[in-house]
C-alpha positions as CSV (number, residue, x, y, z in Angstrom):
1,X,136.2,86.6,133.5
2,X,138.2,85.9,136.5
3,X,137.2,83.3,139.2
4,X,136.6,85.4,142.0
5,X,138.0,84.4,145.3
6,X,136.2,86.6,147.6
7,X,133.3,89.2,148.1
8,X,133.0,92.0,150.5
9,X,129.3,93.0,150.5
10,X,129.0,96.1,152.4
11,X,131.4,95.2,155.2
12,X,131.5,97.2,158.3
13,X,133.8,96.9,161.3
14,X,134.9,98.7,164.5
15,X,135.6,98.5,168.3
16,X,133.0,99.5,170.3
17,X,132.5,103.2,170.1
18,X,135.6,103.8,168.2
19,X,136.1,105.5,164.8
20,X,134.8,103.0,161.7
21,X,137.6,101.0,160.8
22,X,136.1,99.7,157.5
23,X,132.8,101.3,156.4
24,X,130.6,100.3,154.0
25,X,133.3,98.3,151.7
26,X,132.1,96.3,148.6
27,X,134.6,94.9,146.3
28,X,135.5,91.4,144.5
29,X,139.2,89.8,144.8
30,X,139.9,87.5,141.9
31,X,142.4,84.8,140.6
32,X,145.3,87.0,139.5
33,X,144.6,90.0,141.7
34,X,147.4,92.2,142.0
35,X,146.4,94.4,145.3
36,X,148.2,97.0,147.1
37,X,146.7,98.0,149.9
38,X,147.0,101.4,152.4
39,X,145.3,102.8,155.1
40,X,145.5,105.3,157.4
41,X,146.0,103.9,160.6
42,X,147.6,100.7,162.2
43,X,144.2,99.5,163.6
44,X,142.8,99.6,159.6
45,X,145.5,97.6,158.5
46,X,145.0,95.2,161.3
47,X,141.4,95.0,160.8
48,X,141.8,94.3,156.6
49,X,144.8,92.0,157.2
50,X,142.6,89.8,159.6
51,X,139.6,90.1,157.1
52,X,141.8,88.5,154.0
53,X,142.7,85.6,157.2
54,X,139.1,85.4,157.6
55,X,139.2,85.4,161.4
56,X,137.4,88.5,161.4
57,X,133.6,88.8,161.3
58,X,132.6,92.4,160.6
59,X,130.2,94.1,162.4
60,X,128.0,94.0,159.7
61,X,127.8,93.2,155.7
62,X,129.1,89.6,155.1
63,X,132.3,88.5,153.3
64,X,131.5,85.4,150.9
65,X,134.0,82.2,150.2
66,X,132.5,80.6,147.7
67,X,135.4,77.8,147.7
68,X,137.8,77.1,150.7
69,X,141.0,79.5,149.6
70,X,144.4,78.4,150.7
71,X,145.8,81.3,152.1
72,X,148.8,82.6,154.1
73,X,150.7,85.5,154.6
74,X,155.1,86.6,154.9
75,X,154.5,86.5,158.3
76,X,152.7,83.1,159.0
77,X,155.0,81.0,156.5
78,X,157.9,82.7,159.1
79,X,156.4,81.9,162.4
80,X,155.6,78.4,161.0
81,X,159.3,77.7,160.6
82,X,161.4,76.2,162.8
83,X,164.9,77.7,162.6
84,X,166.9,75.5,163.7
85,X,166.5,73.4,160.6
86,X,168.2,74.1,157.0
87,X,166.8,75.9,154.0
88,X,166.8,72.3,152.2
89,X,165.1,70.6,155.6
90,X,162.1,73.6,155.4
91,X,161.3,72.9,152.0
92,X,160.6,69.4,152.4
93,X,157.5,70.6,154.4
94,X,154.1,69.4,152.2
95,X,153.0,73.2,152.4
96,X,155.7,74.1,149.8
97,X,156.3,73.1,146.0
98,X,159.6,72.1,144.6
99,X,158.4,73.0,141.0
100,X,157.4,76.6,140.6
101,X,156.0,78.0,137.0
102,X,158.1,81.1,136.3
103,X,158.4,83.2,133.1
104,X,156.4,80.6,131.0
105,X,158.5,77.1,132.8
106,X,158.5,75.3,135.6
107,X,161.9,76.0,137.6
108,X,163.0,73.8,140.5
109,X,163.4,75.2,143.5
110,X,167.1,75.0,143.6
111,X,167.5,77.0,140.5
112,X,165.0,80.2,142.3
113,X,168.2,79.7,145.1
114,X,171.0,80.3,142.3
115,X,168.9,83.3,141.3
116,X,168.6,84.6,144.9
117,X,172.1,84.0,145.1
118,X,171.9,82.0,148.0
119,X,175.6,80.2,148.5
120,X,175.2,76.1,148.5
121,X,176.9,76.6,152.3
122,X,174.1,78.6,153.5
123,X,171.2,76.4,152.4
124,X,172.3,73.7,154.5
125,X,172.6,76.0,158.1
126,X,170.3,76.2,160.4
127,X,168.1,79.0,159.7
128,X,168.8,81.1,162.8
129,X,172.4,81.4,161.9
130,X,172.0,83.2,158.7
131,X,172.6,86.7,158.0
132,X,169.6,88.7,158.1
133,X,169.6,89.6,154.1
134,X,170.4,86.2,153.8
135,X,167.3,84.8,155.6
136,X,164.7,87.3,153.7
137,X,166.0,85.7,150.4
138,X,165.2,82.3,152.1
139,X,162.1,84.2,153.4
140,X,161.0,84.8,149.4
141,X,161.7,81.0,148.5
142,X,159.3,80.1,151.4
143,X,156.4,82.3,149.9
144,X,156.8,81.4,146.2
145,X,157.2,77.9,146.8
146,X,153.8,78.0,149.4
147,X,150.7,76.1,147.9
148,X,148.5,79.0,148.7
149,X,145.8,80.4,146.3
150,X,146.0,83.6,148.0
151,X,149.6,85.1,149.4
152,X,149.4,88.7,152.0
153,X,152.6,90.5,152.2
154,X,153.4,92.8,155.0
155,X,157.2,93.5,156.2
156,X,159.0,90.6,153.4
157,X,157.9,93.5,150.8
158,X,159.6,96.2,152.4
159,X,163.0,94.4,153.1
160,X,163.8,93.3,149.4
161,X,167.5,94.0,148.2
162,X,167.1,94.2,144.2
163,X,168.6,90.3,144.1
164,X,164.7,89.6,145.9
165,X,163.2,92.3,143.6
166,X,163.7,90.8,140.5
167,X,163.0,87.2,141.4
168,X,160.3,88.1,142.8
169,X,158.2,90.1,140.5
170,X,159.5,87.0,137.5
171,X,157.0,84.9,140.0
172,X,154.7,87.5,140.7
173,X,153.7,87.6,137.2
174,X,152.8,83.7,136.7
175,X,151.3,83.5,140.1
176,X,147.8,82.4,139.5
177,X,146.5,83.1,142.5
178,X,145.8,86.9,144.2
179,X,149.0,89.1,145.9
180,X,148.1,91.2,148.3
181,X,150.4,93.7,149.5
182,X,149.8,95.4,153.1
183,X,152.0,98.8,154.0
184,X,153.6,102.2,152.7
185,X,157.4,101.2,152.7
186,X,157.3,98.9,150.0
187,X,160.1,98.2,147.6
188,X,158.1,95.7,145.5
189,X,157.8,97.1,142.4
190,X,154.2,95.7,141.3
191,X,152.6,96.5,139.1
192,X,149.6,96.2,141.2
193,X,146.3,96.3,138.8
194,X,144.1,97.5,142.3
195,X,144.9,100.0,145.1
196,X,142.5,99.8,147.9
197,X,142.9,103.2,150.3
198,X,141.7,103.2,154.0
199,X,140.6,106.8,154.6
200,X,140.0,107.9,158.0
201,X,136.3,107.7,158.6
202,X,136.7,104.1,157.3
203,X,135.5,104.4,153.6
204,X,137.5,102.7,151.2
205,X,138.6,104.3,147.9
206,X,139.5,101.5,145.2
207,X,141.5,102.5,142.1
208,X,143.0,100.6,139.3
């Protein structure tokens, strides 16, 4: 069986008097997860997104961390960067590996860069100065190369040219920690082995 990472024991949140954002939800997240995740509106995505974070309490129900879980997210790993150092200056950064397993090896980070196609030239600009599909390859090296047990995907996942698609789902499927993919527009390909759906009143239907 799976180590699980975290439990949602009938988890309830909203604002005030507001519509239930999350009602009632009960599930396990394991090692290995595969999640794709939708809801219907901005608020619920908000709501989940901050609950994976754990900087969230819901209103009621509990949701149990056994073990600490390394987590970030597309959009922390990005705000944590500072641009006006190089692809090569980033990666020195402790929070990222230089050794990543992929299809059954260990690649070096520089050889995930050939297969993005990222151009020796661009690797040593300052981040801010590179093209914008440029910087979402260097975006996708960032996240597979984090030392996270636990990675949430939110816009990276919608902006992948198929370069970032197929790199990315080679490390996807050695990952040994859980992916969890927020949004509609999403050009990842999965497969995802759990859907979690946000319906209105704030139920959650979960399908495999």
């Amino acid at each position: 069986m799976p180590k699980t990472l975290l439990t949602f024991r009938d988890v309830s949140h909203r604002y005030e008097d507001e519509p239930w954002d999350v009602c009632h939800f009960s599930w396990k997240l394991a090692y290995g997860a595969r999640v794709r995740v939708f809801a219907s509106t901005q608020r619920q995505y908000e709501v989940l997104w901050r609950f994976f974070h754990r900087n969230l309490r819901p209103q009621s129900g509990v949701i149990e961390e056994i073990h600490p879980v390394l987590t970030a997210s597309d959009e922390m790993i990005t705000s944590r960067l500072n641009l006006d150092t190089s692809l090569y200056d980033s990666l020195q950064s402790r929070l990222f590996d230089e050794r990543i397993w992929i299809g059954g090896r260990f690649r070096h980070i520089h050889n995930i860069m050939d297969h993005l196609q990222i151009p020796l030239v661009e690797r040593r600009k300052p981040l801010r100065k590179l093209e914008p599909q440029l910087f979402q390859r260097c975006r996708s090296v960032f996240c597979m190369a984090a030392r996270v047990k636990m990675l949430l995907g939110w816009d990276l996942f919608e902006k992948m040219d198929n370069v970032m698609i197929a790199e990315v789902q080679a490390w996807s499927e050695n990952f040994s920690g859980a992916l969890v993919v927020f949004g509609d527009d999403v050009t990842y390909p999965g497969p995802f082995d759990t859907t979690l759906t946000i319906q209105l009143d704030g139920t959650v239907d979960i399908s495999a």
